[in-house]
C-alpha positions as CSV (number, residue, x, y, z in Angstrom):
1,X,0.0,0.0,0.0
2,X,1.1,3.7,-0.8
3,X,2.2,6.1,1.7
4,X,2.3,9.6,1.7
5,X,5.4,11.5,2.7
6,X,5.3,15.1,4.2
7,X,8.4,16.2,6.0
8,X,7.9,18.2,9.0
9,X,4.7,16.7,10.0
10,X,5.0,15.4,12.6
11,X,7.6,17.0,14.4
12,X,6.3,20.7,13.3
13,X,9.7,21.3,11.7
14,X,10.5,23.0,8.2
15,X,12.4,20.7,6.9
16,X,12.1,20.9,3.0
17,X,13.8,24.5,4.0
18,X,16.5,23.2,6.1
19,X,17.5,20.6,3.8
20,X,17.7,23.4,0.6
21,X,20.0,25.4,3.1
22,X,21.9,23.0,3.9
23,X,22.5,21.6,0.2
24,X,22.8,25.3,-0.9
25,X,25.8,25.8,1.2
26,X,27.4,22.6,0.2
27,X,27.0,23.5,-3.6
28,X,29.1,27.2,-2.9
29,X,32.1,25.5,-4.2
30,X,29.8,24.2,-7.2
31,X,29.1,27.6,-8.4
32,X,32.8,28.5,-8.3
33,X,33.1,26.1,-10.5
34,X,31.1,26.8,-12.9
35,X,31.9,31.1,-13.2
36,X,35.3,29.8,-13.7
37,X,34.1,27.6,-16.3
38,X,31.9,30.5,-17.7
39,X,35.8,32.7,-17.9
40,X,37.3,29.6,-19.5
41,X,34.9,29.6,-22.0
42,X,35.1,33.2,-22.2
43,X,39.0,32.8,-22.9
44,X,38.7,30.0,-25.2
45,X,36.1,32.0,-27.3
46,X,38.5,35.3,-27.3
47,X,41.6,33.3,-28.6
48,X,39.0,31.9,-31.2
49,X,38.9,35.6,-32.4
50,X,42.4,36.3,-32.0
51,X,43.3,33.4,-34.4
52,X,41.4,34.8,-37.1
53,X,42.9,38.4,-36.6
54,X,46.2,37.1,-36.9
55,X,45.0,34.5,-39.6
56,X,43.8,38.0,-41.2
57,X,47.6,39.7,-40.8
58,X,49.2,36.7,-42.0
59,X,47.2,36.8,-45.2
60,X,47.5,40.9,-45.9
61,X,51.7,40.2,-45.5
62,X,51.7,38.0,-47.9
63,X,50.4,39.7,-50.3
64,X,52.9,42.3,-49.7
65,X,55.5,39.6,-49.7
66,X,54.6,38.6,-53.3
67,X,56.7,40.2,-56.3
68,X,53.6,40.7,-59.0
69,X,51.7,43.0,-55.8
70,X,54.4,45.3,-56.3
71,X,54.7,44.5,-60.1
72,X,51.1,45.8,-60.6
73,X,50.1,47.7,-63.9
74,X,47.2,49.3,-65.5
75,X,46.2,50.1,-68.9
76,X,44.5,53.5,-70.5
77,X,43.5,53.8,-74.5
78,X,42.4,56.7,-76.3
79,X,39.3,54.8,-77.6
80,X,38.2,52.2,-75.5
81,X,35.4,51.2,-78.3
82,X,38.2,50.0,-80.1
83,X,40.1,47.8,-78.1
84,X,40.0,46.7,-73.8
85,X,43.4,46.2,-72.9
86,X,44.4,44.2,-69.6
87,X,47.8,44.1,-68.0
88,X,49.5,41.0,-65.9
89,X,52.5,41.1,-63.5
90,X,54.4,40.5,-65.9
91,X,53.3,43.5,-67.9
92,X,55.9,46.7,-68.8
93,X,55.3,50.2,-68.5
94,X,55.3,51.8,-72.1
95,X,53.5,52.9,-74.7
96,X,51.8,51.0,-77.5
97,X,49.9,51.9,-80.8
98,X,47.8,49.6,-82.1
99,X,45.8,49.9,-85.6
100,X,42.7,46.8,-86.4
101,X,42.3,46.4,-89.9
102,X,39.8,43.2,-89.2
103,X,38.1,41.8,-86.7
104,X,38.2,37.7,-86.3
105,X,34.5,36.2,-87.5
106,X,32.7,32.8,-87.7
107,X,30.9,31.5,-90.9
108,X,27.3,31.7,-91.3
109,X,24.9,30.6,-93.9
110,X,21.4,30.7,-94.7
111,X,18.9,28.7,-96.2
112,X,15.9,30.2,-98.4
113,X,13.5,31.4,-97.2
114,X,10.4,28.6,-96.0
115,X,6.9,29.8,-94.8
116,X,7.4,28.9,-91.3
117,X,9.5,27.3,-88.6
118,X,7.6,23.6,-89.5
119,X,8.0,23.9,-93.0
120,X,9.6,20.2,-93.6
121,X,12.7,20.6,-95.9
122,X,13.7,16.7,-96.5
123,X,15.1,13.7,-95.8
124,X,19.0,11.7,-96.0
125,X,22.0,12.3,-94.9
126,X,23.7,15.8,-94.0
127,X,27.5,16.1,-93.6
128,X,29.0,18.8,-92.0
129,X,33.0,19.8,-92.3
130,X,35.1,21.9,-90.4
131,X,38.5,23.5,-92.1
132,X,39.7,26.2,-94.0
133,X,38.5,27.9,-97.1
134,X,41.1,29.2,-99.8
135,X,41.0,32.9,-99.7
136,X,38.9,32.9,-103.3
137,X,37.3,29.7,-101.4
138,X,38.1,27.6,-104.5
139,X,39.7,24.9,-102.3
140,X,38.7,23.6,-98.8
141,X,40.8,21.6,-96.4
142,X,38.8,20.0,-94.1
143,X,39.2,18.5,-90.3
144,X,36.9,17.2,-88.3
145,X,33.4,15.8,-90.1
146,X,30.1,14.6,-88.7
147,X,27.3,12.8,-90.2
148,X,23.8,13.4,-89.2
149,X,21.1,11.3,-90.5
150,X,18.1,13.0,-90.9
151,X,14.7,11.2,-91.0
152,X,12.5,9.5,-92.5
153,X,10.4,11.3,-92.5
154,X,11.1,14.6,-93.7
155,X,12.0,17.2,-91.0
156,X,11.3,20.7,-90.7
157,X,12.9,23.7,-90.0
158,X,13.2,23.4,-86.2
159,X,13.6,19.7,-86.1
160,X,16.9,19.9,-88.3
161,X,18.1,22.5,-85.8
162,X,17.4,20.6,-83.0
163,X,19.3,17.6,-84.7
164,X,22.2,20.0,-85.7
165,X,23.1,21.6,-82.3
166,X,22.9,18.1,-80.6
167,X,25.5,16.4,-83.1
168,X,28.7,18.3,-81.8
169,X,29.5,19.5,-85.3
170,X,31.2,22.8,-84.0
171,X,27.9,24.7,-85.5
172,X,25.1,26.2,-83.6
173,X,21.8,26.2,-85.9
174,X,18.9,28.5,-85.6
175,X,15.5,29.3,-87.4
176,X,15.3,32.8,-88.2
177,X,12.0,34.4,-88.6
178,X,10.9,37.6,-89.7
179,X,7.7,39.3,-92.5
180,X,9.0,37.0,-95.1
181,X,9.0,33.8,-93.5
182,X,11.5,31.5,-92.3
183,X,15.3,30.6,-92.5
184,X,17.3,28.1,-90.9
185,X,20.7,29.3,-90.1
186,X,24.2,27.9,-89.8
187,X,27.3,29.5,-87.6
188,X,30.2,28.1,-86.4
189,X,31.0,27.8,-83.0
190,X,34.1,29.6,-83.4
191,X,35.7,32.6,-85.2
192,X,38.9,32.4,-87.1
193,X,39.6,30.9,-90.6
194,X,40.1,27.8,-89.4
195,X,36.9,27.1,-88.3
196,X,35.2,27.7,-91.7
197,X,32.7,24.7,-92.8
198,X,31.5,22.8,-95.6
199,X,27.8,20.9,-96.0
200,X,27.2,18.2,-98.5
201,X,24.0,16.2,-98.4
202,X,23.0,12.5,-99.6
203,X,19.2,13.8,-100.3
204,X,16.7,11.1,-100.3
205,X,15.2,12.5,-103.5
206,X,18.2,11.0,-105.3
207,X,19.8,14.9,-106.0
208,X,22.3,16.4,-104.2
209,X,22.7,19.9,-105.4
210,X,19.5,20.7,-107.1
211,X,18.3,23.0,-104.0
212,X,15.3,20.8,-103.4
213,X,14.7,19.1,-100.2
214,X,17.9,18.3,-97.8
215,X,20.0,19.4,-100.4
216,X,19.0,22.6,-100.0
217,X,21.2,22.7,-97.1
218,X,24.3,22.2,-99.3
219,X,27.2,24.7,-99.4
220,X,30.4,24.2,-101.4
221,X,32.0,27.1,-103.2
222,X,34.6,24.4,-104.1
223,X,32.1,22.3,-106.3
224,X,29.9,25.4,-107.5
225,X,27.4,24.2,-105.3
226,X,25.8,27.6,-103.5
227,X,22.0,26.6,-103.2
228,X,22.6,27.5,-98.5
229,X,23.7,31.1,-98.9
230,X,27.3,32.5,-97.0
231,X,26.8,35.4,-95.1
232,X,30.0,35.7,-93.2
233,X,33.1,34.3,-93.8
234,X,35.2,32.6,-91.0
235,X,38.4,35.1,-90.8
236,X,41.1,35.7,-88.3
237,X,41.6,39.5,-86.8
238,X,44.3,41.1,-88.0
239,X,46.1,44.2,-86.7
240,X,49.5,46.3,-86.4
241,X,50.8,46.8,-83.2
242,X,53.9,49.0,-82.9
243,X,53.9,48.7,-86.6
244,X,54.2,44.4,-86.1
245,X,51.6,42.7,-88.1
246,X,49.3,40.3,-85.7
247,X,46.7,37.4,-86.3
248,X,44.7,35.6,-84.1
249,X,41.7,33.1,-84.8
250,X,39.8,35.3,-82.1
251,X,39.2,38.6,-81.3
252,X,40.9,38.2,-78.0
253,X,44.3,38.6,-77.7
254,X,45.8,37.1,-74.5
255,X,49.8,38.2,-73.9
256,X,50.5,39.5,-77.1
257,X,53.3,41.6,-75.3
258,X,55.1,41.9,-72.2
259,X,51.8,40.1,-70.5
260,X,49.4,42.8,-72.3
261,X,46.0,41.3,-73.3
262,X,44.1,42.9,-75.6
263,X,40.1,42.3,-77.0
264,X,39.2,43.9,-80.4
265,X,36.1,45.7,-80.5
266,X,35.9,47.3,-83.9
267,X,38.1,48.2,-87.0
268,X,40.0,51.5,-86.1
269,X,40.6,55.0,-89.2
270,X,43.5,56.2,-87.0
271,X,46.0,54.4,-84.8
272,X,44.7,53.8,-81.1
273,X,47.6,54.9,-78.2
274,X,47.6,52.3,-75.5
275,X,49.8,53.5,-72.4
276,X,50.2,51.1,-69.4
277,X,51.8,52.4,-66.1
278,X,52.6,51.1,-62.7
279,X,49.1,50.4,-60.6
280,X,49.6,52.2,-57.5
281,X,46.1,52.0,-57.1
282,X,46.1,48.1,-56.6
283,X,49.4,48.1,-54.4
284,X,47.8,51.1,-51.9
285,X,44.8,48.8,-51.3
286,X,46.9,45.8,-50.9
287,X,49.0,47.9,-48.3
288,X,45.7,49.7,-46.6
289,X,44.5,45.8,-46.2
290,X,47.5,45.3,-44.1
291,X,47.2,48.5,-42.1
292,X,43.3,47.3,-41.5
293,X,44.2,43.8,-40.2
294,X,47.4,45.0,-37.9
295,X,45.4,47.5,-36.6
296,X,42.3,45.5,-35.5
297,X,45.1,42.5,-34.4
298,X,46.7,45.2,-31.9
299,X,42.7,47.1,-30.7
300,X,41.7,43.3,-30.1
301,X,44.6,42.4,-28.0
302,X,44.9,45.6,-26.3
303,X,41.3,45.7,-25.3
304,X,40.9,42.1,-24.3
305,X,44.2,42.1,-22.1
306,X,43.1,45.7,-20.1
307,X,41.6,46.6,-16.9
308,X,39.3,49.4,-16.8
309,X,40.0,51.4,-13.8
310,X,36.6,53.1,-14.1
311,X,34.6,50.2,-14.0
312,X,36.6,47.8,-12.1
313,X,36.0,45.5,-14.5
314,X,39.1,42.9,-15.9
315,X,39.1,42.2,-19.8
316,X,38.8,38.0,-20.3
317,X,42.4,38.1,-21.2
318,X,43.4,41.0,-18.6
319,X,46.9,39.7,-17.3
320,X,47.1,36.7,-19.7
321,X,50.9,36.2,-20.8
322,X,50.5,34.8,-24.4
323,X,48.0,37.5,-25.8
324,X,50.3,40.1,-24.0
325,X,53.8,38.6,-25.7
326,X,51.7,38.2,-28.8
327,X,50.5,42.0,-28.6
328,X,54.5,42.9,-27.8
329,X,55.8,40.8,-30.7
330,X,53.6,42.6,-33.4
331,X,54.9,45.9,-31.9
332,X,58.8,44.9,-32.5
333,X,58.2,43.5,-36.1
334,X,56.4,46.4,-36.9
335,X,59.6,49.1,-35.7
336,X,62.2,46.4,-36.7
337,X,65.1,47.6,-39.4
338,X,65.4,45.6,-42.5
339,X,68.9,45.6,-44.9
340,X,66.7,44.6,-47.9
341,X,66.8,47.9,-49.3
342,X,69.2,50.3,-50.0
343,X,67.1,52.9,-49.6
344,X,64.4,52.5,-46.8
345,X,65.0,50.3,-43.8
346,X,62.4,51.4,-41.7
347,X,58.7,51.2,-42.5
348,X,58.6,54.7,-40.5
349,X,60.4,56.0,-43.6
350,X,57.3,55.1,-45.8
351,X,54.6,56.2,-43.5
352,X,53.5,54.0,-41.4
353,X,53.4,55.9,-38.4
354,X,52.9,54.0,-35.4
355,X,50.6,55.9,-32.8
356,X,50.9,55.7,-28.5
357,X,48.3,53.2,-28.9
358,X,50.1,50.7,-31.0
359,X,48.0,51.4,-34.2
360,X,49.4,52.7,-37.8
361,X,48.2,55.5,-39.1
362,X,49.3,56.5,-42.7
363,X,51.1,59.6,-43.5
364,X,50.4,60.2,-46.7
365,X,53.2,62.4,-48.2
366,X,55.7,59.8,-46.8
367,X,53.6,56.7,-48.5
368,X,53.2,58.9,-51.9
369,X,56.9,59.5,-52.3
370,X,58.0,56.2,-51.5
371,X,55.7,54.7,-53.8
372,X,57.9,56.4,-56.7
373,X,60.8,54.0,-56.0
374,X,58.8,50.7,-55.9
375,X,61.3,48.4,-56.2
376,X,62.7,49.2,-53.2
377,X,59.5,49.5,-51.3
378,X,59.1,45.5,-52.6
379,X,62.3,44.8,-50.8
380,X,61.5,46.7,-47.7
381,X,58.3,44.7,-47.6
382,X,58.5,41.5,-49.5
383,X,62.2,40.6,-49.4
384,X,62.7,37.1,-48.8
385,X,66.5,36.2,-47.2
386,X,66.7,32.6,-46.2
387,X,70.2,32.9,-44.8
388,X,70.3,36.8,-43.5
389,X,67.0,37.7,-41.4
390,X,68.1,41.0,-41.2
391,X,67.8,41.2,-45.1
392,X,64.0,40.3,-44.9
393,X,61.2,42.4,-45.6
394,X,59.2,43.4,-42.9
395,X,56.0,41.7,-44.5
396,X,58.0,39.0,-44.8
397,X,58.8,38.4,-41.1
398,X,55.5,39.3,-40.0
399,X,54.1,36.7,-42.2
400,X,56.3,34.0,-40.9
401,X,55.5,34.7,-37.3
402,X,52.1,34.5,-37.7
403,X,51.8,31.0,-39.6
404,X,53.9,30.1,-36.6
405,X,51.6,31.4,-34.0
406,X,48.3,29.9,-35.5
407,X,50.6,27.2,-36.8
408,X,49.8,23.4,-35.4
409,X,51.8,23.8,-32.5
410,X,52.0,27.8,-32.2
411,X,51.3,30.0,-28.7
412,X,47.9,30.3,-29.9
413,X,47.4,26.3,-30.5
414,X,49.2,25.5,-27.4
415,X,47.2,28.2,-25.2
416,X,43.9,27.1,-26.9
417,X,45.2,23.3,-25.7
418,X,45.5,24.7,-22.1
419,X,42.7,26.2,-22.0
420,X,40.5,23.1,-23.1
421,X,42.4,20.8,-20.9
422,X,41.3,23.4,-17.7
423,X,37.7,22.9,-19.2
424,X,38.1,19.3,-19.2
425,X,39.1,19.2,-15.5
426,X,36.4,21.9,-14.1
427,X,33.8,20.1,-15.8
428,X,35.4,16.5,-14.3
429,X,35.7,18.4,-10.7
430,X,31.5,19.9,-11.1
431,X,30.3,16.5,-12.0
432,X,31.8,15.1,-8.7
433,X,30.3,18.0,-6.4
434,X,27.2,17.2,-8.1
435,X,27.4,13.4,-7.2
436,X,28.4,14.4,-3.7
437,X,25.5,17.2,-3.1
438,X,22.9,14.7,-4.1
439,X,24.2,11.9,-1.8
440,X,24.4,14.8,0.7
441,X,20.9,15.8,0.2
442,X,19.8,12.1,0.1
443,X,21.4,12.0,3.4
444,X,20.2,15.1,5.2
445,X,16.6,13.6,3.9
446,X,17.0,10.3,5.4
447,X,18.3,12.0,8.8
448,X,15.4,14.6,8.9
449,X,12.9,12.1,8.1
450,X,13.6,9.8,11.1
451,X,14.1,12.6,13.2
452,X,10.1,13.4,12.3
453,X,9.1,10.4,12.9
454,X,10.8,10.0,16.3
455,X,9.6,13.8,17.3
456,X,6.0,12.5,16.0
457,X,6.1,9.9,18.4
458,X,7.3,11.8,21.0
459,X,4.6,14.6,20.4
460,X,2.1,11.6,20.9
461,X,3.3,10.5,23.9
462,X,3.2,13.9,25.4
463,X,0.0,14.4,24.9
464,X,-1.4,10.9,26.2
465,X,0.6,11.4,29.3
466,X,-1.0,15.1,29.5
467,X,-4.0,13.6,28.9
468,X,-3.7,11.2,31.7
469,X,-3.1,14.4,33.9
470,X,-5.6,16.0,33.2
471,X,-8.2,13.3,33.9
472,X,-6.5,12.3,37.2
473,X,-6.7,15.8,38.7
474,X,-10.4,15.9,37.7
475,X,-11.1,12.5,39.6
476,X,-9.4,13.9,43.1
């Protein structure tokens, strides 16, 4: 049978309340625990953020540390209509005049015209070549060739383009359709003069060149046979650049000097001037992306390592000997002489100005006239001296010592490590207080418990022995 449990019944005591007191002051070193955890944590989730900062650095000095970041050009024209012109690290400085006497096409034929997109034309065999035409187009030497079969039954207009594009015959096919009707048209995939093609047909209707049915579709100049119309003619561009005669197969000219790469746009009447000069645009922003990643590196650490007087409140890392050596570190690098160049060996001298509070600030006359001598702002930077660290550039160092601090077993790894390990251990030491205040509390239940019970019985007997008293002073 079920009984019913109610502490403190019979003895008149509180005892739910003296047992939560009692457990309350044994779990005190329980909640130490777990704010310390809560400040591990804390830690752990700062040097999370401090990684990617110096991850961040690491990858803004090695841009810096590269040659073509330094080797960065840009292009101008005096018509852009004419030609787009893109520069490489391995583009010059100079001047360039370039004239287009053609731009580069693909073939493209036409049929006749048909009332609509479902006329049907015929039935056979089409064969499609790809090569080059003779300049009068009176010879043809052909590549690649595909054979499509094409029905029975007849097909139309739009079913011979759908069979066209799917064969991989280097053409794409379209229908054409405007007030007069319909055409089915032919273009190579490709521009240049090698890329020209040739049709011949096996036309059910037993004639191959009569213009009736699939051999309609036929097209070679080379046999007299013209019944598919040419509308372009496959041609390479050429052009005269610095007075040199070029050719290409496209209109898109990739390092056709000193890394420049041009893309036609249109025949040109006069010569076009194309001037290409160093990018100082391109290496300021790489150097402002280094200036924006040290300088948040060196506010993170400084505000997560401080103690705010005012507040009396401790930053998570306030004290903490690896973010401060890390913080310190930076600073040197950053100050540090380089013999790379024979000209700067400071980065002071090229204005990076380092402030009271660590930070760089940019002085901009300094930065402007040492970007006039690049080559030696590469070395001061980028340098790279495997035998004579005082030779390398100050990118170059800072680089290295970050991959080494996030590295696999860096200050920042083996901090990290620590700090996990102390995690480990405080959440080990909180699951045996917890084991021990609930055998405590078990305890203090069990103890309470009988001591109701005995002070119920006791109350009982007290009052039957009053009782008996009471009724014997009434007798006498």
């Amino acid at each position: 049978m079920a009984t019913i449990s109610s502490p403190g019944i019979g003895s008149g005591l509180d005892i739910n309340s003296i047992v939560s007191q009692l457990v309350a002051v044994e779990r005190t070193p329980l909640n130490k625990l777990k704010t310390a955890a809560s400040d591990l944590q804390s830690k752990l989730s700062t040097y999370g953020q401090i990684k990617a900062a110096i991850s961040n650095l690491r990858d803004a000095a090695n841009v810096l540390s590269k040659s073509e970041t330094w080797g960065q050009t840009s292009a101008t024209t005096t018509d852009s209509s004419s030609v787009a012109v893109m520069t490489s690290a391995s583009s010059s400085t100079g001047t360039y005049s370039l004239e287009i006497q053609r731009l580069a096409t693909a073939q493209a034929n036409s049929t006749v015209v048909y009332p609509s997109a479902d006329s049907l034309v015929g039935e056979g065999t089409l064969v499609i070549e790809k090569g080059t035409w003779s300049t009068d187009q009176s010879s043809f030497t052909a590549g690649s060739s595909v054979s499509i079969p094409v029905g029975p039954p007849a097909q139309s207009l739009a079913q011979l383009r759908d069979k066209i594009n799917a064969s991989g015959a280097g053409l794409v096919a379209s229908v054409l359709t405007d007030a007069s009707g319909s055409r089915l048209v032919f273009k190579a995939s490709a521009t240049g003069a090698a890329n020209g093609f040739r049709v011949s047909v096996n036309d059910s209707d037993g004639n191959n060149r009569d213009g009736v049915g699939l051999s309609a579709l036929a097209f070679d100049p080379s046999a007299g046979i013209l019944t598919m119309a040419q509308a372009i003619s496959a041609a390479n561009a050429a052009a005269t650049l610095n007075g040199l005669s070029i050719s290409s197969a496209s209109n898109s000219l990739d390092g056709v000097m000193d890394g420049l790469s041009l893309t036609l746009g249109k025949v040109t009447t006069a010569p076009v001037q194309i001037t290409t000069s160093q990018n100082n645009t391109g290496i300021r922003k790489s150097l402002d992306d280094f200036v924006t990643a040290y300088n948040s590196l060196n506010t993170m650490l400084a505000d997560q390592t401080k103690y705010d007087a005012t507040s009396k409140k401790s930053s998570s890392l306030q004290g903490d000997s690896t973010a401060i050596a890390i913080r310190s570190q930076m600073r040197n690098l950053l100050a540090g002489t380089s013999g790379a160049s024979s000209t700067f060996s400071r980065l002071s001298e090229v204005g990076f100005d380092v402030q009271q509070n660590g930070s760089i600030k940019i002085n901009e006359t300094k930065l402007n006239a040492g970007l006039t001598n690049v080559t030696e702002m590469r070395k001061l930077f980028g340098n790279i001296d495997t035998t004579t660290a005082s030779n390398e550039g100050i990118a170059t160092r800072i680089r290295r010592t970050a991959e080494k601090l996030v590295g696999f077993e860096g200050a920042i790894s083996n901090r990290t490590d620590g700090l996990r390990k102390l995690v480990d251990r405080n959440t080990d030491k909180q699951s045996a207080l917890e084991d021990r205040v609930a055998m405590y509390e078990k305890r203090l239940r069990q103890q309470y418990t009988a001591l109701d019970a005995k002070m119920g019985e006791l109350n009982g007997l007290q009052g039957y022995v009053t009782q008996q008293f009471s009724q014997n002073s009434n007798n006498n």
